[in-house]
N, C-alpha and C positions, 0 to 999 in steps of 0.2 A: 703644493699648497694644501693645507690641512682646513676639515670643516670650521673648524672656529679663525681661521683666518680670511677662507672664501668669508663666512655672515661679516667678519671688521670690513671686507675689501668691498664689498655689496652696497653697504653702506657708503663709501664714497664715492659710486659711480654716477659723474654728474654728464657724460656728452657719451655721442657714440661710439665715438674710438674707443672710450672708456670700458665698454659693456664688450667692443668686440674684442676686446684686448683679455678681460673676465670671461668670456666664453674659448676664448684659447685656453686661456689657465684650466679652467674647467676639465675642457678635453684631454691637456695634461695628465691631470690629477687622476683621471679615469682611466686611464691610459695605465698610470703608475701604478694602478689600485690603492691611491689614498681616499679618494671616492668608491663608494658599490659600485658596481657595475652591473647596469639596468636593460633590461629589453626597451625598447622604443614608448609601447604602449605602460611600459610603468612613469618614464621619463612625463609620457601625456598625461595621466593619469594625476602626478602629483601637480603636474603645470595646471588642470585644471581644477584640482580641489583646492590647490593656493588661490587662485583668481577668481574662483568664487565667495570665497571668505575672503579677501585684502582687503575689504572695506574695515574689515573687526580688527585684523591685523594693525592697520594702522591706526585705530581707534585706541587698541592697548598700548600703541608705541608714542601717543601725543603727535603725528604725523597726520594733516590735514589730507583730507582724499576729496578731491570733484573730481572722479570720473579723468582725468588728464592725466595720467600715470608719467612720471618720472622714468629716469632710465634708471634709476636704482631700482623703482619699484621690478620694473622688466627685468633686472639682473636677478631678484628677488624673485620672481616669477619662475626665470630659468633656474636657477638655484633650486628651489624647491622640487621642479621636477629632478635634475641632479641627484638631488639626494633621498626624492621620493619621499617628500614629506607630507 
C-alpha cells in the first residue's frame, strides 16, 4: 500500500475491524519499505504532534470534532505516527 493510498483508505475507516485491518496494512507497508521505517519514539512523537493539532485538522477538512474521535480519526492518528508527520 502506497502513502496516498493509506490517506484514501484512512478515510473510510468506519468500525474496528476496519482500523485493525489498516494497521495490518500499515505493518505491511513498513515491512516492504513503502513506508519509512521509524524507531518507536518517532512513531510516538508524530502520533502525538497529530493529536494535538486534530482539533485544526479537522477544522481545515470541514469534519466536526467533539472530543469523540472516530476510528478514522484513530487510523489517522496511527497513520501520522506511520509516517511521522
Amino acid at each position: 500500500m502506497n502513502i496516498m493510498k493509506a490517506y484514501e483508505r484512512a478515510d473510510k475507516i468506519s468500525s474496528r475491524s476496519d482500523l485493525v485491518a489498516f494497521m495490518e496494512a500499515i505493518s505491511k507497508s513498513i515491512a516492504s519499505k513503502e513506508f519509512p521505517t521509524l524507531k518507536s519514539y518517532e512513531v510516538m512523537d508524530g502520533c502525538e504532534s497529530f493529536t494535538a493539532d486534530i482539533h485544526a485538522w479537522c477544522a481545515y477538512r470541514n469534519i466536526p470534532f467533539d472530543e469523540e474521535p472516530t476510528w478514522s480519526l484513530v487510523a489517522w492518528i496511527i497513520l501520522a505516527g506511520a509516517l511521522n508527520d
